[in-house]
N, C-alpha and C positions, 0 to 999 in steps of 0.2 A: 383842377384842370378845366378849362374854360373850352368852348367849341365855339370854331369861326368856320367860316369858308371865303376861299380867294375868288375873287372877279373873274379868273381865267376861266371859272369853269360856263359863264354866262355871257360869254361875246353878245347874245343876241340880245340880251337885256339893258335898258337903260338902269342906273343908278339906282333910279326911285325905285326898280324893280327889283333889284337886287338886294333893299332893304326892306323891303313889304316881303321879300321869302324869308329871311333870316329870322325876322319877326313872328312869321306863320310858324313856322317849321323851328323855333326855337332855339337857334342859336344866340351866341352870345355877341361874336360880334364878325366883322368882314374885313379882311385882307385887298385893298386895293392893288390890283394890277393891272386893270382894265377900267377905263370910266367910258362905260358905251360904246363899247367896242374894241376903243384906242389904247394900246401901250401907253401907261402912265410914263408922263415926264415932270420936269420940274415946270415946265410950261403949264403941260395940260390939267398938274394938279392945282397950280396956282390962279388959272382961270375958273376953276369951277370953286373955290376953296369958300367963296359964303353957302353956295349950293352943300358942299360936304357937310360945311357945318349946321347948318340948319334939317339936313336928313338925319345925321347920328344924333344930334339933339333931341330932337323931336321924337325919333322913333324907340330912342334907350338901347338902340344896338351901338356897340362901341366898333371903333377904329383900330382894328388888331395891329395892322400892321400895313406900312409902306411897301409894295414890291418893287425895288429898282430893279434897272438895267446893266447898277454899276458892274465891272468887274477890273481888274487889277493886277493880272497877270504877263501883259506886255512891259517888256522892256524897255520899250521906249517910252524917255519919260513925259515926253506930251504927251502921248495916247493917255499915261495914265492919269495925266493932271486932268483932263477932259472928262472922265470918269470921276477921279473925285469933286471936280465941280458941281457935276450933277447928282453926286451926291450929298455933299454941303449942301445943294440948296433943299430938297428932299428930306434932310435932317432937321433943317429950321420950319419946312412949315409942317412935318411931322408935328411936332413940339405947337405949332400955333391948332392946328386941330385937334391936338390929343392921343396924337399915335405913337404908342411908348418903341415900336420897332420901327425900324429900316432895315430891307434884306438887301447884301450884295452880294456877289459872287466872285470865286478867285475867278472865273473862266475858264477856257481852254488853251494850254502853253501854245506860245509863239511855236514856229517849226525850230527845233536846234537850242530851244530854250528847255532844260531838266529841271526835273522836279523840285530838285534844289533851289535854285533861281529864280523859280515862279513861286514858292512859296516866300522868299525872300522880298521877290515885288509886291507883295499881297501881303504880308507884315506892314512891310512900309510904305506904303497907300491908308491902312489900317490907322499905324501910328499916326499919322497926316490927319487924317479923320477924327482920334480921339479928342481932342481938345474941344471943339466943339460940340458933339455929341455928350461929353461931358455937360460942357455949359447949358445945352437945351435942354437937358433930363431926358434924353432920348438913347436910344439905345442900337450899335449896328450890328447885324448879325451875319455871318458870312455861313453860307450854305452848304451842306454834303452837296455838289452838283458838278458837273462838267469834269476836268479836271481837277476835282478835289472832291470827287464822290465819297472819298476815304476817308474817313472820321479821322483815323490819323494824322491826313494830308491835315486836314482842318485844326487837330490840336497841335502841330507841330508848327503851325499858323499863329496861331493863338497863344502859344507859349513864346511869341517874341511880341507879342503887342499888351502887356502889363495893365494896361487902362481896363477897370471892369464894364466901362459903359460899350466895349467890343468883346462878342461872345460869338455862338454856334448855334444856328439854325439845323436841326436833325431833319433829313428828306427820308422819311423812311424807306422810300426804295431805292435808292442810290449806296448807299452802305451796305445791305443786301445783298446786290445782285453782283458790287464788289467783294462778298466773300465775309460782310463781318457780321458777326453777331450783336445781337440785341445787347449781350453784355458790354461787351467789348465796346459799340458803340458808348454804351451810359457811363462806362468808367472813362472812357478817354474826352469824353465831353461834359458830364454831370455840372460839374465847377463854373463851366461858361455857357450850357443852355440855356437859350432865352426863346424860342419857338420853334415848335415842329411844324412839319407839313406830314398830312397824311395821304396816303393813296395806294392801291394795291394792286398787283401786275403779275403777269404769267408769262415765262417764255413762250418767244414763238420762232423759233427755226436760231437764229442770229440775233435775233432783237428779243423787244416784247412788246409784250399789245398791253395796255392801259384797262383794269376790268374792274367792275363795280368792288365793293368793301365785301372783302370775305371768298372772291369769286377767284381769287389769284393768290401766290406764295408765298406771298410779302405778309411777315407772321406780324401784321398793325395788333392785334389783341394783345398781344406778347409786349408791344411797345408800351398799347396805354396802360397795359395793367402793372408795369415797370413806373411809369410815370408817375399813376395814382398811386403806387406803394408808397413813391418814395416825399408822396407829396407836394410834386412840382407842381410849381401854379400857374405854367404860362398859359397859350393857346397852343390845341392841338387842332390847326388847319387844316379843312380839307382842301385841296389842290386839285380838282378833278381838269384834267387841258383840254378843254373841252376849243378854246382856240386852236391851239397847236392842231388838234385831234378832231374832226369833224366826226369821224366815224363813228366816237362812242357816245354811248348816249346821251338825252339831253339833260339840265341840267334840272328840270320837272321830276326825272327818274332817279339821276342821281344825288342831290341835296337832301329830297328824306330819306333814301335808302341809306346814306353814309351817316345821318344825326342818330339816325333810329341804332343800326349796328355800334356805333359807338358809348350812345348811353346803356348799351345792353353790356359790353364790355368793362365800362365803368362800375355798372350794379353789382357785376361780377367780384370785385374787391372787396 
């Protein structure tokens, strides 16, 4: 199992900064979702894309993974050709810089649209998708998040889109704090995981608050040491939302505290 971390968690950081930590702090490789602050597009990844490639180059940190914005659960089907355009285009230069993922997301159902019906739009957006994905060597992965925090929602997703180059991104707190276990997640996704994201959380009244690795109830040891059993080799992402999330700490705090607890977790096997 390989260790990355996502861009989200470093808004304040340019690029180059974000791979001289990875480097320090010994990770393996970085999840683009932010390039200097900015939500990656098909745009902004394509203007900076000699830049990318000459940082991952150079430095020997690899390109974990693509974060898109796609998602695929509206009914209407312009909205969702719109989404997979930009992620077509995200797939190809994936595949030109060496990034074996692309994440997208079902999203959140229209008002009046069931769960039925959005997992149906989100197959078939998927299927649209696999041809190409195939062709580039790249890989899409649709995520436990939003409305499809439910590994279920995700494999009942995925058990209509046949192409192996579309699989399941594991959010370990989203499956969680919907009720499933660590089991239950790996057996209804095992077959189609292709990246986690890690990160750990504690209720807070209605919600929850975002808290360093170890510090909240989200059983992450439980996940890696399920991973490492069984052998999986992707990347286990850290995901710290340090955009979304001003308030928790910086990403100085949190990037070795999350390498270090995780190779601890690892050793543990």
């Amino acid at each position: 199992m390989k260790l990355g971390f996502s861009t989200l968690g470093c808004p304040g950081w340019t690029l180059e900064q974000a791979v001289a930590a990875a480097k320090e702090h010994g990770y393996d490789g970085i999840e683009l979702r932010l390039i200097d602050d900015q939500v990656i597009t098909p745009e902004l990844v394509a203007a900076n894309r000699e830049r990318i490639k000459r940082l991952f180059g150079e430095s020997g940190i690899e390109l974990a993974a693509l974060g898109s914005s796609a998602r695929f659960s509206a009914t209407d089907r312009a909205e969702r050709e719109q989404h997979e355009a930009a992620a077509l285009e995200l797939i190809k230069l994936a595949s030109e810089l060496g990034a074996p993922v692309v994440r997208v997301f079902g999203g959140k159902r229209p008002e009046g649209v069931t769960m039925a019906q959005a997992i149906e739009n989100v197959a078939d957006s998927l299927n649209r998708l696999a041809p190409a994905a195939e062709a580039a060597g790249v890989a899409v992965a649709l995520e436990t998040h939003d409305d499809f925090s439910r590994s279920a929602d995700v494999a009942e997703t995925l058990r209509r889109v046949p192409s192996k180059a579309i699989g399941a991104r594991w959010d370990t707190h989203h499956p969680y704090r919907m009720g499933e276990s660590i089991a239950q997640v790996w057996t209804l996704l095992a077959g189609r995981l292709l990246h986690t994201h890690v990160k750990d959380a504690r209720r807070a009244g209605d919600g929850w608050d975002l808290v360093l690795l170890g510090e909240g109830e989200v059983p992450v040891r439980e996940v890696v040491r399920t991973l490492a059993m069984r052998q999986w080799k992707g990347y286990g992402v850290v995901e710290w939302e340090k955009k979304w999330h001003p308030e928790i700490p910086e990403p100085e705090v949190a990037f070795p505290q999350h390498i270090r607890l995780l190779r601890e977790y690892l050793a543990g096997v």
